[in-house]
N, C-alpha and C positions, 0 to 999 in steps of 0.2 A: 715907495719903491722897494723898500727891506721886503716888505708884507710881497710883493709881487714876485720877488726873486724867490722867499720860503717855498711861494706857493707851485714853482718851474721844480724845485729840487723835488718837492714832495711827488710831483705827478712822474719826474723820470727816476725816481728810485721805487715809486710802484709800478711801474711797468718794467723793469727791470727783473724783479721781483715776481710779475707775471710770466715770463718767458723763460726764468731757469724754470718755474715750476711745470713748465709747458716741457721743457726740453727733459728733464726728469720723467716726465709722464710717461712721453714717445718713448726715451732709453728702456722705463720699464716696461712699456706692452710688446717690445724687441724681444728685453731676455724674456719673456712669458712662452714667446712661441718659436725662440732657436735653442735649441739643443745639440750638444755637441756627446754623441754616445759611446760608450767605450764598451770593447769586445772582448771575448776569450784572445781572439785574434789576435797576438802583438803587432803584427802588422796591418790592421784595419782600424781606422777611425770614420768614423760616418755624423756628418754635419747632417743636422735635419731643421729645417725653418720650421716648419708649423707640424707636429707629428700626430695629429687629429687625422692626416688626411691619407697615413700610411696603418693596412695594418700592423699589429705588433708582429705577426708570423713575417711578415716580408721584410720589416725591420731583421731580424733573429736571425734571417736566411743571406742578406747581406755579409756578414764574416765567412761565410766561406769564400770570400774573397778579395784578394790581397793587393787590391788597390783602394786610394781616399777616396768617399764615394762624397757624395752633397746630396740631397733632397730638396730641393727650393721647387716650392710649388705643383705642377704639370710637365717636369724634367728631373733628369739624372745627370750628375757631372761624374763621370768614373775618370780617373785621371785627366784626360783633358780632352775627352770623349764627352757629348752632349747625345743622350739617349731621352727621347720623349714619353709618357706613359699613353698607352692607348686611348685614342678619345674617339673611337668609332661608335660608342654610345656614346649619346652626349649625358653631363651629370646629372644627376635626379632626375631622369625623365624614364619613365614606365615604355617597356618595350613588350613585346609579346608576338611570338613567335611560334608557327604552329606547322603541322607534317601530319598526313593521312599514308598508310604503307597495313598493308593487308590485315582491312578491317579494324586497324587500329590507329588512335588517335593521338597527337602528340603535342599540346601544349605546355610551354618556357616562357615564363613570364620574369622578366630582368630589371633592378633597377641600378645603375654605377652609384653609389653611394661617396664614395673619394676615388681617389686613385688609383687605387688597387683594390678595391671589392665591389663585389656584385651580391646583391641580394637577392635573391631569385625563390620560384616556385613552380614546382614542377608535376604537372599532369598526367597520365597516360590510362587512356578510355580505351575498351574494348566493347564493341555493339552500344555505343552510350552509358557504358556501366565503368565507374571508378575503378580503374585496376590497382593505380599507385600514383601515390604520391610523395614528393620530396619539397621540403622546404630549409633555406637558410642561410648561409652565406660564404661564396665561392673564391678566393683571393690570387692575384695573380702572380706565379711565382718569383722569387727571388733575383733568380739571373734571368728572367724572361727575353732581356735584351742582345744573351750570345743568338736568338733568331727565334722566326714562329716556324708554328706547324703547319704541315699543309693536310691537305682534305679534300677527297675525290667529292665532284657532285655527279651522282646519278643525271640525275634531272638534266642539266646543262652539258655534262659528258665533258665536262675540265677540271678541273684542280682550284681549291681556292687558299690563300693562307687565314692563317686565324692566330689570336691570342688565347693561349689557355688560363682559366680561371679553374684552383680544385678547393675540393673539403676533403679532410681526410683524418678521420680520429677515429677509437676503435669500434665502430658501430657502420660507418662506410666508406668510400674511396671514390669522391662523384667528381668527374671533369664537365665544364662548359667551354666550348670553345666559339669565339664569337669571330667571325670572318672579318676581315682588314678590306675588301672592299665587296660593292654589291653585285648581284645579278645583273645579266641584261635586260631585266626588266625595271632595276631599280631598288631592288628588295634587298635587306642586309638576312645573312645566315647565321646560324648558330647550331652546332651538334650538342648532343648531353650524352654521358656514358658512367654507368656507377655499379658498385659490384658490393656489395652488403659481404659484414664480416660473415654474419650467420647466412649460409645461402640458403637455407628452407626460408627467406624473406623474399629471394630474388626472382617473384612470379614474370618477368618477362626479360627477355635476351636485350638488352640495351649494347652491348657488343655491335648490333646490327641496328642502331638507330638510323635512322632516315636524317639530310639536311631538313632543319626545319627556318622557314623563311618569316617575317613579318608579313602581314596582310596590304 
């Protein structure tokens, strides 16, 4: 009977013993992916759950603003405001996007990498001949959530809104902007516009890009 009781004590102090090392585990893989950031700011603190999934630029660009902001996942908590991040591309999935406008050719090829960036590559053909090309990665700014941009479409002859993604370091200044919803056909839109520090680079007027659609 002794030998039966040892052997009850023994199985519930190892399983005991399994479940704080369980509940330690879970506690640690928390702190691994919440951070809590401090800013030049004295008034801004920014809670961030998983920071893999924001660039560091969009991080940096939050203190200029003087409310608690939260990061958790595919949302923003700015005071007690819930702002969502664009998910009109869906994540990791290859987009591409193309525009013909007098004899010249214009394909944007995108892929949403996290939250806030776009990985992108960028075409423009004249008579089938390479004119230029841009590649690399486009992020979406900071306060993006005071509202989008809007954008005339030729083509459809209305207005559409868009989220802007930029690059911008001393070599160029490129915006993508990617439309919030689609044509009447069904097709998602996206503009590109960029302007080279050294302008003996800027062989063509991107000022006057064409909407380019998905196929």
């Amino acid at each position: 009977m002794k030998h039966t009781i040892y052997i009850l004590i023994f199985v519930f102090g190892l399983s005991s013993c399994i479940n704080q090392t369980t509940e330690k585990s879970a506690n640690k893989n928390s702190a691994d992916t919440t951070q809590t950031v401090s800013t030049d700011n004295p008034k801004q603190v920014i809670y961030i759950k998983n920071k893999s999934q924001y660039d560091q630029t969009f991080i940096d660009g939050l203190s200029e603003y003087n409310k608690p902001i939260k990061l958790i996942d595919n949302f923003m908590l700015i005071g007690n405001d819930t702002t969502y991040f664009p998910d009109d591309l869906s994540l990791n999935k290859e987009y591409i996007f193309k525009a013909n406008n007098n004899g010249q050719k214009y394909v944007l090829t995108v892929k949403r990498i996290n939250e806030t960036t776009l990985k992108f590559n960028f075409q423009l053909f004249e008579n089938s001949k390479l004119l230029q090309t841009e590649t690399g990665e486009a992020n979406l700014p900071s306060l993006f959530f005071l509202g989008p941009e809007g954008e005339p479409d030729i083509q459809t002859g209305d207005s559409f809104f868009s989220q802007e993604y930029l690059k911008n370091d001393n070599r160029i200044w490129l915006c993508i902007n990617i439309g919030m919803d689609k044509d009447y056909k069904g097709k998602q839109r996206a503009k590109i516009t960029y302007r080279y520090t050294d302008k003996s680079k800027q062989t063509a007027n991107l000022e006057e890009c064409p909407v380019l659609r998905t196929e």
